[in-house]
Backbone as ProteinMPNN parsed JSONL, in Angstrom:
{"seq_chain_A": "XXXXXXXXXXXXXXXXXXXXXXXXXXXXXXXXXXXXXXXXXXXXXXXXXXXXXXXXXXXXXXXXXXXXXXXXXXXXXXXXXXXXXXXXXXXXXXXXXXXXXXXXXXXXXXXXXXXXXXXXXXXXXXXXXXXXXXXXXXXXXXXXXXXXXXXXXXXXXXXXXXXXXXXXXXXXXXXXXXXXXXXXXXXXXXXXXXXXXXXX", "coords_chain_A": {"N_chain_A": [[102.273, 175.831, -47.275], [103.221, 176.679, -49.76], [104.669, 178.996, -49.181], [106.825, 178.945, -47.735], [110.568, 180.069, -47.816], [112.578, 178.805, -46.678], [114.812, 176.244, -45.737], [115.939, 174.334, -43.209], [117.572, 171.64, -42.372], [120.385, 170.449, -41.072], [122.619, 168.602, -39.676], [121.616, 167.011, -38.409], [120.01, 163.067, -37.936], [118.678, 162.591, -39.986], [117.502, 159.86, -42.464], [117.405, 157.789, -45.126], [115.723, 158.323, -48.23], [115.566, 161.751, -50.104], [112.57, 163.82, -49.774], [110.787, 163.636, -51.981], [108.487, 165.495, -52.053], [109.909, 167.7, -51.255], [110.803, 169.21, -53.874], [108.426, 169.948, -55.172], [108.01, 172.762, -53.506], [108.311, 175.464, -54.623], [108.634, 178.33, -53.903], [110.668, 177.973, -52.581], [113.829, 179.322, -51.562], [116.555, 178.644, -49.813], [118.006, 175.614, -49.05], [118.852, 173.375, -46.512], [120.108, 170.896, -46.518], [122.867, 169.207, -44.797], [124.844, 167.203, -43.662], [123.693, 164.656, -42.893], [122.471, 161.087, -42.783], [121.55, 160.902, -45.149], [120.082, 158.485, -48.172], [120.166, 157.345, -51.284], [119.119, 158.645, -54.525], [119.385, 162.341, -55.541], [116.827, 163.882, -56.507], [115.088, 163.418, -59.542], [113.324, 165.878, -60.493], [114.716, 168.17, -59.062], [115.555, 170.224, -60.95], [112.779, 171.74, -61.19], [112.98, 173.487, -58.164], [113.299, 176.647, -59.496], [114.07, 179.406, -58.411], [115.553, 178.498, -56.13], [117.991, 179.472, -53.952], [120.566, 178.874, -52.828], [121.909, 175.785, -51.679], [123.045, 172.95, -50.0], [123.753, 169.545, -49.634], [125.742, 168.523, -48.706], [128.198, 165.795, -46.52], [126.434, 163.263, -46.744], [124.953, 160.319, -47.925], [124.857, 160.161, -49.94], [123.861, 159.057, -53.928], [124.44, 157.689, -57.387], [123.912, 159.347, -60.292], [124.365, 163.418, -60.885], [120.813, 164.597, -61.283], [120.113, 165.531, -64.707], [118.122, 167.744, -64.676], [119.489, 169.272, -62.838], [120.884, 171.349, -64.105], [118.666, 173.701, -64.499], [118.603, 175.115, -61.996], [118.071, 178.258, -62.106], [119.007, 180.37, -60.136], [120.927, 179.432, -58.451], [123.445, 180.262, -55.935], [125.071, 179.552, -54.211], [126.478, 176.867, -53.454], [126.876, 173.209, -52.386], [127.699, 169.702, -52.556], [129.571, 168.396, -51.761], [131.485, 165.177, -50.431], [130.089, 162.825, -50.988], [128.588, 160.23, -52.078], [128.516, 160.48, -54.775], [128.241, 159.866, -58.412], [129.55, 160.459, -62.665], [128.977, 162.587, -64.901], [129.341, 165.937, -64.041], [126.175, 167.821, -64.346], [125.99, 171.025, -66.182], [125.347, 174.815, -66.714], [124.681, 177.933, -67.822], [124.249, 179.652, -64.986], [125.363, 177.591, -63.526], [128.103, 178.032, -64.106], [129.071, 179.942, -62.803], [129.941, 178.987, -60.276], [132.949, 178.049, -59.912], [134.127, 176.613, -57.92], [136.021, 173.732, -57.127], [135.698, 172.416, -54.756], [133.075, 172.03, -54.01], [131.985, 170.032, -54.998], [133.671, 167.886, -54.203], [135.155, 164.704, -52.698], [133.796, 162.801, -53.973], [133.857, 160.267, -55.566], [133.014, 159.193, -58.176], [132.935, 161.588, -59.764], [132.821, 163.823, -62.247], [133.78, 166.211, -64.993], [133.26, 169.936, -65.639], [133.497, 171.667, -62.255], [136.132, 170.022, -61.626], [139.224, 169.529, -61.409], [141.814, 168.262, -63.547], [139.919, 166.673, -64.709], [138.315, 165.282, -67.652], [135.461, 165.365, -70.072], [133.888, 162.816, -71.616], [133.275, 162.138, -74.081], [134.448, 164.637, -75.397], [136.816, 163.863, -74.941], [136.743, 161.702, -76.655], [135.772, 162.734, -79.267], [138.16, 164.201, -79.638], [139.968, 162.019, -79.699], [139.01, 160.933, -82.109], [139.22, 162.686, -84.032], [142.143, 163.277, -84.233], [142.885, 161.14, -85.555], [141.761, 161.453, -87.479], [142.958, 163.264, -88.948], [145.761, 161.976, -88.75], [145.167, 159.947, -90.615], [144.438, 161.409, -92.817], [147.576, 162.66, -93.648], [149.096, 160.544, -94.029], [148.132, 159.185, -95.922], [148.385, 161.308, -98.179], [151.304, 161.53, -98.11], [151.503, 158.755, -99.015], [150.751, 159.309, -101.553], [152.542, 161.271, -102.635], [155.083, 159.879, -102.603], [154.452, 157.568, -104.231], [153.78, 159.219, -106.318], [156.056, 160.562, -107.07], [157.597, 157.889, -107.806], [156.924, 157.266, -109.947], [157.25, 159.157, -112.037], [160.285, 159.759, -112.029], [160.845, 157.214, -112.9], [159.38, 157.68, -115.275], [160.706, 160.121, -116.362], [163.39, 159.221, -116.867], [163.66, 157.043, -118.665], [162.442, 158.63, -120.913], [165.65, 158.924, -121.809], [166.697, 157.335, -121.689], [166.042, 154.921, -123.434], [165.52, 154.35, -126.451], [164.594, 152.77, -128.66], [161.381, 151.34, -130.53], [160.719, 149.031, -129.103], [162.119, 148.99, -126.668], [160.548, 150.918, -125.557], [158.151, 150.178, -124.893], [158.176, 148.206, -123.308], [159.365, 149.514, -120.876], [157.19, 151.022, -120.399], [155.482, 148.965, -119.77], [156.569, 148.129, -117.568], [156.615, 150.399, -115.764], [154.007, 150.255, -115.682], [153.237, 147.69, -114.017], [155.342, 148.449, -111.775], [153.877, 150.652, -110.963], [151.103, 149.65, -110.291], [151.937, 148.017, -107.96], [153.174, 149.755, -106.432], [150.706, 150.699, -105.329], [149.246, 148.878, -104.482], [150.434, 148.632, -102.255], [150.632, 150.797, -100.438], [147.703, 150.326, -99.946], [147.696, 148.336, -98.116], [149.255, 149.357, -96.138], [147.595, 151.403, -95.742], [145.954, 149.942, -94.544], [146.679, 148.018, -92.352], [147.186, 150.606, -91.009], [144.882, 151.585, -90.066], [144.003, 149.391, -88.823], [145.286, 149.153, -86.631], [144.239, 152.353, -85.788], [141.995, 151.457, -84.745], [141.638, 149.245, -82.491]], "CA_chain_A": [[103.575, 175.244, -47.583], [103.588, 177.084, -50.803], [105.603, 180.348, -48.737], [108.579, 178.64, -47.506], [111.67, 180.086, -48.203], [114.404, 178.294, -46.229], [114.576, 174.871, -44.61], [117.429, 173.662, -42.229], [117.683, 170.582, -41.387], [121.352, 170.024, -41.086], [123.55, 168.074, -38.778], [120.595, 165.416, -37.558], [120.626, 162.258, -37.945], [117.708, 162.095, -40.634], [118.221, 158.963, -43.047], [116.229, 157.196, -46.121], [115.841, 159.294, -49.077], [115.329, 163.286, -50.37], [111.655, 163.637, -50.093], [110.497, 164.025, -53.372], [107.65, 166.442, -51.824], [110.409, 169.453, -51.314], [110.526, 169.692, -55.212], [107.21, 170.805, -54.759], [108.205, 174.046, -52.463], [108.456, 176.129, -55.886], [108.987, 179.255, -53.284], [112.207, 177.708, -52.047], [115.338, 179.754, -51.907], [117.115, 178.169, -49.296], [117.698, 174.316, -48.675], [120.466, 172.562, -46.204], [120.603, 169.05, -45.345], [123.851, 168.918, -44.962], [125.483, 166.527, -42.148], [122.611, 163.694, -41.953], [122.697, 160.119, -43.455], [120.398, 160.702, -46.067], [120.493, 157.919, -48.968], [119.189, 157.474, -52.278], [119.723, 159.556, -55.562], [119.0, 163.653, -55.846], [115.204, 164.097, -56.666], [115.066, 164.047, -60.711], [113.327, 167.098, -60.942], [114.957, 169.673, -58.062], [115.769, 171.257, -61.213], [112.409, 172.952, -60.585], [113.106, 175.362, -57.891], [114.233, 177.939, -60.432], [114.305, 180.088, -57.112], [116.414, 178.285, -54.83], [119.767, 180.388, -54.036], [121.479, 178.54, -51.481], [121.573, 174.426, -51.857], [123.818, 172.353, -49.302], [123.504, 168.409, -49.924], [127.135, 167.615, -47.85], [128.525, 164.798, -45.574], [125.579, 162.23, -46.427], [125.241, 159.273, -48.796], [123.72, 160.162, -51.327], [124.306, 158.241, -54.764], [124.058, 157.925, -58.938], [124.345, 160.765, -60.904], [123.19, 164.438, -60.56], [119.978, 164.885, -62.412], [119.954, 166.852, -65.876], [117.281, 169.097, -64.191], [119.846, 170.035, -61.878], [121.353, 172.716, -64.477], [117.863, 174.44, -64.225], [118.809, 175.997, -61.236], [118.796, 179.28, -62.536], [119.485, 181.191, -58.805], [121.925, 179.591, -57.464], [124.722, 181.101, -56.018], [125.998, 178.857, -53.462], [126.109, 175.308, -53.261], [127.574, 171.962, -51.63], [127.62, 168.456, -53.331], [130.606, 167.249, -50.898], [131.527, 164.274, -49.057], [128.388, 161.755, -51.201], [128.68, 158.8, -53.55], [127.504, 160.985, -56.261], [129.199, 159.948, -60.262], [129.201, 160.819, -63.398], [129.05, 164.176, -65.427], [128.159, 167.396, -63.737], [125.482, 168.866, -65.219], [126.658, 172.683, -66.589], [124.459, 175.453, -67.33], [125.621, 179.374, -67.384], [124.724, 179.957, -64.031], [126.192, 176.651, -62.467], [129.584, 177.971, -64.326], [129.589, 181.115, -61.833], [130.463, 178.484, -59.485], [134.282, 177.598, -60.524], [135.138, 176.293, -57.016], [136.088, 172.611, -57.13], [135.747, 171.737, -53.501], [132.02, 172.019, -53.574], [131.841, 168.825, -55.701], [134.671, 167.33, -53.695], [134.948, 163.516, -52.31], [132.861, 162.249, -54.875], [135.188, 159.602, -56.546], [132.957, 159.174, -59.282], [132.152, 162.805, -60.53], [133.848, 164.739, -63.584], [133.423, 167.572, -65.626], [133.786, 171.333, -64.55], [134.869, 172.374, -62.402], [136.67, 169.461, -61.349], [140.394, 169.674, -62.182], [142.383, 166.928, -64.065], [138.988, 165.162, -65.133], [137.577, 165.466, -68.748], [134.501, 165.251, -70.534], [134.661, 161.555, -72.024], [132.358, 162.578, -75.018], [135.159, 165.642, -75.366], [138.059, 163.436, -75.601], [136.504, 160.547, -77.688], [135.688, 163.063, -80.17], [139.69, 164.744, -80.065], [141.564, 161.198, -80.367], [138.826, 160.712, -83.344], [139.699, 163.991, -85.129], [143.595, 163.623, -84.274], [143.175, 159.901, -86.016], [141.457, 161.309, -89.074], [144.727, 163.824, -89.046], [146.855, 161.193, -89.341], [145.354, 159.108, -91.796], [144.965, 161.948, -93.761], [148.844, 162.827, -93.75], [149.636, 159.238, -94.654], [147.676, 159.144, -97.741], [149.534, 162.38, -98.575], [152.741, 160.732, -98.092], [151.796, 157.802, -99.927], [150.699, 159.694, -103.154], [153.94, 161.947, -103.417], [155.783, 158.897, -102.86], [153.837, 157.081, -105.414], [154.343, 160.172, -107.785], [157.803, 160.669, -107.216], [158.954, 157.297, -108.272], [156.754, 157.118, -111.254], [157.606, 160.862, -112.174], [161.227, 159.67, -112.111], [161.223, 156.294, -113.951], [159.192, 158.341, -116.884], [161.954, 160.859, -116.592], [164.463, 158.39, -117.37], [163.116, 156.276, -119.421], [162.864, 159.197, -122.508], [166.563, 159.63, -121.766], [167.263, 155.713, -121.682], [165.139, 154.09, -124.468], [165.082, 154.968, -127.782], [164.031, 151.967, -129.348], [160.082, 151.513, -129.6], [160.516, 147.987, -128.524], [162.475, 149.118, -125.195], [159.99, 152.165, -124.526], [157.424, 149.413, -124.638], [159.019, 147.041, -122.572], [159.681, 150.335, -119.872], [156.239, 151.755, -120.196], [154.767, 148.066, -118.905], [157.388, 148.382, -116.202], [156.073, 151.109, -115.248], [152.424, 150.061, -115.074], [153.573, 146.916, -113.169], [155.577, 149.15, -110.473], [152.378, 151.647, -110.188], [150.621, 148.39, -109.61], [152.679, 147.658, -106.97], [153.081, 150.488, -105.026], [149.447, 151.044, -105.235], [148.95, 147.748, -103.392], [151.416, 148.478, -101.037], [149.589, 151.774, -100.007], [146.754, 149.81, -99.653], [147.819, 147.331, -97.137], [149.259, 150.194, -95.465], [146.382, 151.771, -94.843], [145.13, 148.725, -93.708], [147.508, 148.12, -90.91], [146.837, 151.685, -89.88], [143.289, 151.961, -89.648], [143.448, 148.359, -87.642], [146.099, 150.299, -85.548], [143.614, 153.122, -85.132], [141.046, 150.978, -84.067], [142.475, 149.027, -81.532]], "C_chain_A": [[104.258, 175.971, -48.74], [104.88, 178.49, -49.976], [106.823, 180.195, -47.775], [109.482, 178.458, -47.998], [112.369, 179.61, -47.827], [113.775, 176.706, -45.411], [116.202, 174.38, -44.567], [117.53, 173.175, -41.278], [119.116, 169.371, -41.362], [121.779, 169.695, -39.565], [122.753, 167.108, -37.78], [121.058, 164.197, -38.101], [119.538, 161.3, -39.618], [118.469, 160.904, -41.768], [117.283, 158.464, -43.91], [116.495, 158.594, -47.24], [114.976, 160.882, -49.054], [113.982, 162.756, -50.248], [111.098, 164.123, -51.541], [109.467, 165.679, -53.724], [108.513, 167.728, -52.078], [110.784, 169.757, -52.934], [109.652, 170.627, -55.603], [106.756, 172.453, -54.349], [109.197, 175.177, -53.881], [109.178, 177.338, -55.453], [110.578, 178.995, -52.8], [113.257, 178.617, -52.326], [116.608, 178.994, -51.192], [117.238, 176.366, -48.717], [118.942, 173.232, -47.94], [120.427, 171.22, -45.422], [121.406, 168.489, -45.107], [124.117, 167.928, -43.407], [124.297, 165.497, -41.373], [123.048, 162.151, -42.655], [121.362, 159.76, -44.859], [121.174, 159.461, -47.695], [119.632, 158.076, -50.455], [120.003, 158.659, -53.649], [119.246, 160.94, -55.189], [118.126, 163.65, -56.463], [115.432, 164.181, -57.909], [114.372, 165.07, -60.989], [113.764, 168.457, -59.717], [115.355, 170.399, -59.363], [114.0, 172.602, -61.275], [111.892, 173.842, -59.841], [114.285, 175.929, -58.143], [114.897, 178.77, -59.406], [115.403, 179.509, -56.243], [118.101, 178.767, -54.662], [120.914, 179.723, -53.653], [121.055, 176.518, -51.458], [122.858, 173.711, -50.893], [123.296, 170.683, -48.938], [124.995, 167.119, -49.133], [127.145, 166.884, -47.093], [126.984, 164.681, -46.039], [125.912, 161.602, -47.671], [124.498, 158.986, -49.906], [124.716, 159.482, -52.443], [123.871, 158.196, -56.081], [124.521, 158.999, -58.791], [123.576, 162.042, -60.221], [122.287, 164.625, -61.727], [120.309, 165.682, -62.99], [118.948, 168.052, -65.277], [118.011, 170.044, -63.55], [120.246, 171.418, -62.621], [120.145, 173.834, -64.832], [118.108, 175.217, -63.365], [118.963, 177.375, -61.415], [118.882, 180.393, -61.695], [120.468, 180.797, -58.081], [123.212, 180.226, -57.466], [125.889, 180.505, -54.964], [125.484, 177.142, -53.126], [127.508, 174.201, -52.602], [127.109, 170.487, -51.595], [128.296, 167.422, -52.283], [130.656, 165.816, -50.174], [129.948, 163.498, -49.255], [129.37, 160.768, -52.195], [128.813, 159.158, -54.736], [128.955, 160.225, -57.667], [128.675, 160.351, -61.153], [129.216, 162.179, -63.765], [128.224, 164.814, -65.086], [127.653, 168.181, -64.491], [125.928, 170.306, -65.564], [125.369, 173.235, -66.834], [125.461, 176.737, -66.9], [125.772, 179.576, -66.2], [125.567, 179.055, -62.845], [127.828, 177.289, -62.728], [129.987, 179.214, -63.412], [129.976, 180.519, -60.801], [131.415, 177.085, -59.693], [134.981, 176.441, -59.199], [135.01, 174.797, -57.034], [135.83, 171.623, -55.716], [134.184, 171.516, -53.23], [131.668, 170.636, -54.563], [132.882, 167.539, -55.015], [134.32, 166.021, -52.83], [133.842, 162.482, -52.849], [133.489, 161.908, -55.778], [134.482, 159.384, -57.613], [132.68, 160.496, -60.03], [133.379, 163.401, -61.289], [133.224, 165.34, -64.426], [133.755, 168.629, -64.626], [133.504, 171.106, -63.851], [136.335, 171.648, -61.571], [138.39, 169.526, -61.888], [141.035, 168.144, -62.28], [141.513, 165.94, -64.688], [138.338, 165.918, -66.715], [136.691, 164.939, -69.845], [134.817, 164.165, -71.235], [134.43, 161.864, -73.66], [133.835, 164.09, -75.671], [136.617, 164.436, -75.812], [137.967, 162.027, -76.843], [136.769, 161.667, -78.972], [137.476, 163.854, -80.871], [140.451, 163.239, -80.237], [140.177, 160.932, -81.911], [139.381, 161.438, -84.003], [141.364, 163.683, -85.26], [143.654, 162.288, -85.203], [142.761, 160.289, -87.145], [142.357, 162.243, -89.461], [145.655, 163.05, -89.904], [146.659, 160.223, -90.233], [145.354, 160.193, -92.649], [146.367, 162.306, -94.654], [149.581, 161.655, -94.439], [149.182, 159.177, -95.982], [148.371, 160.269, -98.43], [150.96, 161.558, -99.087], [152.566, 159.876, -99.062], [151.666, 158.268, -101.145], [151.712, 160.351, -103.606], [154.813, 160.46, -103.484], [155.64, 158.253, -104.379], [153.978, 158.552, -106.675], [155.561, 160.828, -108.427], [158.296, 159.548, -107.962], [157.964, 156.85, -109.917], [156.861, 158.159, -111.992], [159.276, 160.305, -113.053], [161.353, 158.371, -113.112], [160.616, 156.863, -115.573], [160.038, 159.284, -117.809], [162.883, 160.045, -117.64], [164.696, 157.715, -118.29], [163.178, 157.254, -121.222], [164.321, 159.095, -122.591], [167.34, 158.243, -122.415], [167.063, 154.772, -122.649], [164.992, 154.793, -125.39], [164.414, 154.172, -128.572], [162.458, 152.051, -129.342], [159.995, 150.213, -128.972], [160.829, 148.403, -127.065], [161.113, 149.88, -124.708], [158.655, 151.174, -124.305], [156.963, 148.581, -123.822], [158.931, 148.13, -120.916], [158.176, 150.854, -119.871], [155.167, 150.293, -119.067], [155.268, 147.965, -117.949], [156.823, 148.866, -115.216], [154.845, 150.961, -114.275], [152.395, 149.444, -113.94], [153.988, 147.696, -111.923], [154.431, 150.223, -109.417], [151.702, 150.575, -109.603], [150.836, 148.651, -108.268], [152.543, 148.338, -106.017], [151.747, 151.2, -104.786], [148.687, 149.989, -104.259], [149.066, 147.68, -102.231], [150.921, 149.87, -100.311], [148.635, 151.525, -99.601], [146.751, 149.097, -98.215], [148.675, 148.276, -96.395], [148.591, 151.101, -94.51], [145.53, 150.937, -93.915], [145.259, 148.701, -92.649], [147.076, 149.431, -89.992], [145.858, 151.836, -89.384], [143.202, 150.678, -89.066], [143.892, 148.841, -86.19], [145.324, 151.037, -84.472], [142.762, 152.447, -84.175], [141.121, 150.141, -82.339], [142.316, 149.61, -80.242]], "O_chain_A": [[105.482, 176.001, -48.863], [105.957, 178.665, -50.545], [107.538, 181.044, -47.241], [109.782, 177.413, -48.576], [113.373, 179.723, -48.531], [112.757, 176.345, -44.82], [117.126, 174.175, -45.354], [117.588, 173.482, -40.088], [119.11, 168.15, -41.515], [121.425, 170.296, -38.55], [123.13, 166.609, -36.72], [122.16, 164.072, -38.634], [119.594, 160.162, -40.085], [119.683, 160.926, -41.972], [116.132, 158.661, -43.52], [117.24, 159.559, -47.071], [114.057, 161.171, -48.287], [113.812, 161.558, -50.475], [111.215, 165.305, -51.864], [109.464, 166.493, -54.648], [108.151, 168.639, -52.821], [111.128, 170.933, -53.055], [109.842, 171.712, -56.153], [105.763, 173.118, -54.646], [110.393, 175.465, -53.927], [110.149, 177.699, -56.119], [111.452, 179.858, -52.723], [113.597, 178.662, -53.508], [117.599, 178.736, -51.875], [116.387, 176.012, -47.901], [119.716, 172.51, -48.568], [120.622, 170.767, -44.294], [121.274, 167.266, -45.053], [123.556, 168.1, -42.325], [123.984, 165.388, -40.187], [124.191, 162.175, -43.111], [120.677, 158.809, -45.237], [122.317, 159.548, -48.145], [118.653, 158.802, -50.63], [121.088, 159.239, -53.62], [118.462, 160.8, -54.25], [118.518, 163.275, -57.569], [116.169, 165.158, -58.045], [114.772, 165.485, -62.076], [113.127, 169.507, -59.622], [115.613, 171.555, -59.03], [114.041, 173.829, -61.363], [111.004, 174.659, -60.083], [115.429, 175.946, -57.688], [116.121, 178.9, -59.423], [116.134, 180.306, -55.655], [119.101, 178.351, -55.248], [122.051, 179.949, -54.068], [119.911, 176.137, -51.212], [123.918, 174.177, -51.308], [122.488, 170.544, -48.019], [125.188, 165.906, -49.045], [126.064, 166.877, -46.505], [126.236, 165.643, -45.867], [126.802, 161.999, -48.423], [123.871, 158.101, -50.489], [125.916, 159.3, -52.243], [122.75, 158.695, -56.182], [125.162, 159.578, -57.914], [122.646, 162.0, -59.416], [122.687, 164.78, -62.881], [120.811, 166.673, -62.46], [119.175, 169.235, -65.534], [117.699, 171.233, -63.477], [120.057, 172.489, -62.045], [120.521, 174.848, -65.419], [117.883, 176.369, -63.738], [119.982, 177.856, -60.917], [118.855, 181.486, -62.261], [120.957, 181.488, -57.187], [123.902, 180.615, -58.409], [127.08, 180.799, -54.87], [124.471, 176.578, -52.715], [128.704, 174.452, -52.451], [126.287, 170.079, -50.775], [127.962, 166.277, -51.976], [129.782, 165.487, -49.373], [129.02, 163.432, -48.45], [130.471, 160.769, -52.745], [129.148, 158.433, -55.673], [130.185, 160.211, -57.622], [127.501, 160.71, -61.055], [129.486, 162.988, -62.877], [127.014, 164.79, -65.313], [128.199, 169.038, -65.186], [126.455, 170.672, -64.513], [124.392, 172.538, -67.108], [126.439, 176.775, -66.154], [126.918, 179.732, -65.78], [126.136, 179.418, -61.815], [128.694, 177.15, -61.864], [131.183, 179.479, -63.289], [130.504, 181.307, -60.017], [131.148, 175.884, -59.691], [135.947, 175.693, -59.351], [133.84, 174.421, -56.955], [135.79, 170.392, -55.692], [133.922, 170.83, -52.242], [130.439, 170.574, -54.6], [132.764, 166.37, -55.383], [133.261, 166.089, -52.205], [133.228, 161.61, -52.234], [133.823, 162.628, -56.72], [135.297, 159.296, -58.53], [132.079, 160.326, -61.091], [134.568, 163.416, -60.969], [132.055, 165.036, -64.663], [134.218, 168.567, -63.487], [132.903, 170.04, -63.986], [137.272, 172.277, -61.079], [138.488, 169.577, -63.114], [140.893, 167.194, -61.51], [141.848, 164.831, -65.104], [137.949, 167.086, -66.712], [137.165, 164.057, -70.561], [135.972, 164.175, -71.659], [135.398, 161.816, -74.419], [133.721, 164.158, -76.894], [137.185, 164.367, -76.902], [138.83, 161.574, -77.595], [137.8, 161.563, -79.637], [137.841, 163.986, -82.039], [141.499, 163.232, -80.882], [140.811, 160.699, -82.94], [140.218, 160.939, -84.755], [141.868, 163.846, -86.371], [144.738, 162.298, -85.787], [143.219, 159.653, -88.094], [142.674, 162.038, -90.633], [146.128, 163.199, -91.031], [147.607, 159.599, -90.711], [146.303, 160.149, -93.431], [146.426, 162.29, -95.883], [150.492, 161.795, -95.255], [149.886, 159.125, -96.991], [149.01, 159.927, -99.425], [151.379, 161.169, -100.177], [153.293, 159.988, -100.048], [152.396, 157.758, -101.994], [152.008, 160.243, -104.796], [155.136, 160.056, -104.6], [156.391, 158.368, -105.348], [154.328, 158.428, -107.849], [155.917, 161.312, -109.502], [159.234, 159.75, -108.733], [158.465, 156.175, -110.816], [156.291, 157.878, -113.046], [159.465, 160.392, -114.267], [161.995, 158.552, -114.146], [161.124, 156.62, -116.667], [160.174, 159.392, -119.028], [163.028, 160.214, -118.851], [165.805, 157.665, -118.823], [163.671, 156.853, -122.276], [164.567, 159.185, -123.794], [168.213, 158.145, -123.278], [167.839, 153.822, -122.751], [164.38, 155.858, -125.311], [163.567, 154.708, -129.286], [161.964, 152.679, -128.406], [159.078, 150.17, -128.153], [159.948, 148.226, -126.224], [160.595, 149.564, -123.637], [158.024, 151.532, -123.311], [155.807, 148.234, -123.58], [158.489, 147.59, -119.901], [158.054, 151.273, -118.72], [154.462, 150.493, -118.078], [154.492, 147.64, -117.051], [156.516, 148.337, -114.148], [154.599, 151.218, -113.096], [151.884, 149.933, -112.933], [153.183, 147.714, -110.991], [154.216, 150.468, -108.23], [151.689, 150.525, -108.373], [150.125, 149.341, -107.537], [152.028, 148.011, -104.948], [151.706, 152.215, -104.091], [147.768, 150.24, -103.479], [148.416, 147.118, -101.35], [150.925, 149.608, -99.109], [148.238, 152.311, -98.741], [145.9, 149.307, -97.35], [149.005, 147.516, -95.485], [148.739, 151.446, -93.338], [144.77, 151.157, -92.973], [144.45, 149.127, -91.824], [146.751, 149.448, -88.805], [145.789, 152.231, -88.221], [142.07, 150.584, -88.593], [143.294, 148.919, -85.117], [145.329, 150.908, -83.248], [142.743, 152.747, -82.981], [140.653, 150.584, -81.29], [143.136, 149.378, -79.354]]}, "name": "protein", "num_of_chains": 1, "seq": "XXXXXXXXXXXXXXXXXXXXXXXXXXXXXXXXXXXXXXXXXXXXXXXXXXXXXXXXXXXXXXXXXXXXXXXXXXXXXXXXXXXXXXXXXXXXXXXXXXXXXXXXXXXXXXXXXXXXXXXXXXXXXXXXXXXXXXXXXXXXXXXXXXXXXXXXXXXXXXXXXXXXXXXXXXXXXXXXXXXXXXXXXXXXXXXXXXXXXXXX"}
């Protein structure tokens, strides 16, 4: 059993699940069961035959994800996923990415990742609206500190120009404190709102 390269047993009517045995067939290059009613998930370890060139798994009902082993494959060169149940993120490896064509993953409403078009990595976009959210709080705190240093910048301005007394500059310097207060609060509960915003 160990010296069989090819098996093709497409377009019967076989049904029940992959046998787990052809994992086994280490020699494998070739494997097509395409066009039967086979059910069940994809064997968790076909990733290893390293060897196998040629993989065709189309029209049947197969289901779950594709195993992580699958990006072991490190021969193939042609393959066919089509027309199954299959979901979830297609495994990648270098040599799966030599095969760009999207139709060989095709009718498989739950599957995404390469080389699917329009679908993207969820893990990929969680991590871009995080980053674009720590963006924009950054920018806000920006904002709020020129703000906040502009208008206490300007009432200190004024204030030498305005007060001569030491009672007034006294009187304008607690002003001051009070307004920093203030818009130090109000920055606060700003951020608040936003980061409930973000969350959301």
């Amino acid at each position: 059993m160990v010296g069989i390269v090819g098996i093709d047993l497409s377009g019967n009517s076989l049904s029940q699940e992959i046998p787990n045995g052809l994992t086994t067939l280490l020699g494998l290059r070739y494997l097509n069961l395409s066009g039967n009613h086979l059910l069940g998930c994809i064997p968790e370890d076909i990733g290893n035959l390293v060897l196998l060139e040629s993989l065709d798994l189309s029209l049947n009902r197969l289901s779950g994800e594709i195993p992580p082993s699958f990006a072991g494959l490190k021969s193939i060169t042609a393959l066919n996923l089509s027309s199954n149940n299959l979901s979830g993120l297609i495994p990648m490896s270098d040599q799966l990415r030599t095969l760009p064509d999207p139709s060989i993953y095709s009718n498989n409403p739950g599957l995404y990742g390469f080389p699917l078009e329009g679908c993207v990595d969820s893990s990929t976009s969680t991590q871009s609206g995080m980053s674009q959210a720590e963006d924009s709080r950054e920018a806000l705190w920006l904002y709020c500190f020129v703000a906040a240093g502009f208008i206490f910048g300007f009432w200190l301005y004024c204030g030498m120009f305005w007060f001569y007394s030491e009672t007034w500059r006294c009187a304008f310097y607690q002003y001051v404190d009070n307004m920093q207060g203030k818009v130090t609060k109000k920055m606060y509960s700003c951020m608040s709102y936003f980061q409930a915003k973000v969350h959301e």
